[in-house]
C-alpha positions in Angstrom: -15.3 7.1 11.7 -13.1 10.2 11.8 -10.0 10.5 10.1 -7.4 11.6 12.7 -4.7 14.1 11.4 -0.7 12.7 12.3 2.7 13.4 12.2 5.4 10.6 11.9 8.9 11.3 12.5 11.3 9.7 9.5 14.7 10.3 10.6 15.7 14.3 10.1 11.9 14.9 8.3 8.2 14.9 9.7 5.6 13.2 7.6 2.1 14.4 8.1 -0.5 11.5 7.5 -4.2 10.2 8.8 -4.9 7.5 10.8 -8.4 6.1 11.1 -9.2 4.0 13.4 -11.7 0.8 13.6 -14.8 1.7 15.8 -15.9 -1.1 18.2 -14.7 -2.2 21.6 -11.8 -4.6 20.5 -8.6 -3.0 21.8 -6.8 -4.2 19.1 -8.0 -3.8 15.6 -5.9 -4.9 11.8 -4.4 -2.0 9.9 -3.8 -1.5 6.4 -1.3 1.5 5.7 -1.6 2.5 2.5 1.5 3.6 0.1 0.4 6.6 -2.6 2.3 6.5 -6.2 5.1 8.5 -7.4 5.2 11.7 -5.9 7.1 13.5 -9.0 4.0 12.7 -11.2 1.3 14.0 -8.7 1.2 11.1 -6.4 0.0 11.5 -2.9 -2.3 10.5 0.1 -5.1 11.6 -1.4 -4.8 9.9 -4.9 -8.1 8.5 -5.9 -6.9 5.1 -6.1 -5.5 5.3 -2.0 -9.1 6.8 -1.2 -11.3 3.5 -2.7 -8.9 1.2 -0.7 -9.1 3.0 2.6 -12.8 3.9 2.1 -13.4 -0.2 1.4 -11.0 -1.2 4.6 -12.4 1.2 7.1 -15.7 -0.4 5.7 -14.9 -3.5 6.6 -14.0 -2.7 10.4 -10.2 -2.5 10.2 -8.1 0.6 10.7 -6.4 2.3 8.1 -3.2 4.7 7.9 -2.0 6.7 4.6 0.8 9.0 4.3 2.8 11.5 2.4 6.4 10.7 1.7 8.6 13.4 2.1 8.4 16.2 -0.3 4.4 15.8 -0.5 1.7 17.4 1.1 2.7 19.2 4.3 5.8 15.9 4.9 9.2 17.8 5.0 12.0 16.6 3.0 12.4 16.1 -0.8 11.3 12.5 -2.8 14.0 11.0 -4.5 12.4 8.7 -6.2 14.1 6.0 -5.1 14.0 3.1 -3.2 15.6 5.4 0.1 11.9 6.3 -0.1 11.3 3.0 2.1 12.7 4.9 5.1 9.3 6.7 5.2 7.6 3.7 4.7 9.8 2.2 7.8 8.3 5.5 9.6 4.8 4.5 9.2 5.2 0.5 10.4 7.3 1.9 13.1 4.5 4.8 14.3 1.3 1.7 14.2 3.7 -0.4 15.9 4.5 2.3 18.4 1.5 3.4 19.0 -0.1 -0.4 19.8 -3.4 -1.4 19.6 -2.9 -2.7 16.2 -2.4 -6.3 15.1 -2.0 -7.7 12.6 -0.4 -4.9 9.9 -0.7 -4.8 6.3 0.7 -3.0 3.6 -0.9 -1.7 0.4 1.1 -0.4 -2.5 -0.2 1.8 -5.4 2.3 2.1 -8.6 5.4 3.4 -6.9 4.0 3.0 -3.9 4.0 -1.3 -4.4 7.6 -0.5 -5.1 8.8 1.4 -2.3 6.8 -0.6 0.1 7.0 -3.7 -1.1 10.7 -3.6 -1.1 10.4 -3.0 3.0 7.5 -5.2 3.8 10.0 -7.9 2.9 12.5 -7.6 5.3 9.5 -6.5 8.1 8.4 -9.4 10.2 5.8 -7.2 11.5 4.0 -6.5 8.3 1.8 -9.7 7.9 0.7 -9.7 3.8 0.7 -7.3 1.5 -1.1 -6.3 -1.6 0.2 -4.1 -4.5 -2.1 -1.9 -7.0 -0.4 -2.0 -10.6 3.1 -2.7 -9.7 5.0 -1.0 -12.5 7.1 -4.0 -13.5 7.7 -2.2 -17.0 9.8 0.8 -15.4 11.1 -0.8 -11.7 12.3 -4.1 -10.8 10.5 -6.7 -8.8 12.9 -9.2 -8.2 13.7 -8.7 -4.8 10.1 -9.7 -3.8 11.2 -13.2 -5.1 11.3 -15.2 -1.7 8.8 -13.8 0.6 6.6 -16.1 2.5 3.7 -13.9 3.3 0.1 -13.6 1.4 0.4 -11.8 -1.7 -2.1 -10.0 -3.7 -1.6 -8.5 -6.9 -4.1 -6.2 -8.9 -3.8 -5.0 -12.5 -5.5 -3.0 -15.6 -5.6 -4.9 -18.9 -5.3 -1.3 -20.2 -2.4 -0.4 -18.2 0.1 1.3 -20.1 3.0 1.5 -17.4 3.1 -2.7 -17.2 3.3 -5.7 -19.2 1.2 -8.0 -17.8 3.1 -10.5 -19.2 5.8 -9.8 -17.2 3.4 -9.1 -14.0 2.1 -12.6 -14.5 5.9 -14.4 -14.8 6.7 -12.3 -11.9 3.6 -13.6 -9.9 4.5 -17.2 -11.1 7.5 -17.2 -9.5 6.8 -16.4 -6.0 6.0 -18.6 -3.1 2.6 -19.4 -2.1 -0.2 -18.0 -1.0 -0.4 -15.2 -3.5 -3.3 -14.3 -6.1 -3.3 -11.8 -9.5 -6.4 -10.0 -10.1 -7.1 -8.4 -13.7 -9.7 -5.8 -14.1 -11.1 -5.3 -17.2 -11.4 -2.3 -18.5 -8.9 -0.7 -16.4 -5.6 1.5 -17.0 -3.2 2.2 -14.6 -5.3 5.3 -13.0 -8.2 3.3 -12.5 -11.1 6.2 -12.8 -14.0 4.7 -12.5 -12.4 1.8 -10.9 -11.5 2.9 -7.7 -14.9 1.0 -6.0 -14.0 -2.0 -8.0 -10.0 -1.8 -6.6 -10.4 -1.1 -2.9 -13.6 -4.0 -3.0 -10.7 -6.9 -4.3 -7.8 -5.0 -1.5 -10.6 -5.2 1.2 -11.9 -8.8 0.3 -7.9 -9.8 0.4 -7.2 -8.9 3.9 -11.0 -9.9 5.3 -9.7 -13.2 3.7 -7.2 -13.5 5.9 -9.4 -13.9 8.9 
């Protein structure tokens, strides 16, 4: 399957993105879009981490969408690092929905990316679960996900040095069912090596849901 090259408007900026789409003769296929980490440390589309998730999805027969926030990559604009950042994220949900052919959505989060995108899947009845890579619990707050009815999926490094896992697992505790923590062993919070072992739990979570 070929990665398709995109634009998405998001308000005054274009975002450049891919969009891969499920081969088979269903007109309508699931989607993951896929939310890269912070883009003042590096973060972007093409992060490692982002690649083993949508390499496992489109494996699995869904279609897949990643894209640059503004400021990254080719996107116009400047990151603030911020949760205003969630207006891209907006811009993505809004371009699958747009487009059609795509049901049901799901969003997956990556570090900064869990947080931005988490914090909009929650008030988004179109997004249908969501899973988040290493939320960093340590530097943002998770509260607001406190609430939410959807399936939840949660994966974690026991070496990660940018969350307690303490923390991750009273946050996890508190939140409605369905909803499932992971912990990879081994792991820090860039995952090399791990990427296989990341996108195979993401993928297994969203086949799961039928």
């Amino acid at each position: 399957m070929k990665e398709e090259k995109i634009t998405i408007p998001s308000g005054e900026v274009t975002l450049t993105g891919g969009l891969t789409r499920a081969s088979g003769e269903s007109n309508e296929s699931p989607i993951a879009i896929i939310c890269h980490p912070h883009p003042h440390y590096g973060g972007s589309m093409h992060n490692n981490v982002v690649e083993g998730v949508l390499i496992n999805v489109i494996n699995r027969g869904y279609s897949a969408l990643r894209f640059n926030l503004r400021g990254v990559g080719g996107s116009g604009g400047r990151a603030t690092g911020t949760l205003e950042d969630g207006r891209d994220v907006k811009a993505a949900v809004d371009f699958v929905s747009e487009m059609g052919g795509f049901n049901p959505i799901y969003l997956v989060g990556y570090s900064y990316g869990a947080w931005v995108g988490l914090h909009h899947a929650i008030s988004d009845n179109r997004i249908s679960a969501w899973a988040a890579v290493s939320p960093p619990v340590s530097m943002f707050d998770f509260s607001y996900l406190e609430g939410a009815k959807v399936p939840k999926f949660f994966v974690a490094g026991d070496r990660d040095d940018f969350l307690d896992l303490d923390v991750l697992k009273e946050l996890v505790q508190r939140l409605d069912e369905p909803k499932e923590l992971v912990v990879i062993r081994g792991a820090d919070h860039f995952y090399g090596g791990f990427e296989y072992d990341v996108g195979e739990l993401v993928g297994g979570f969203l086949k799961g849901l039928g």
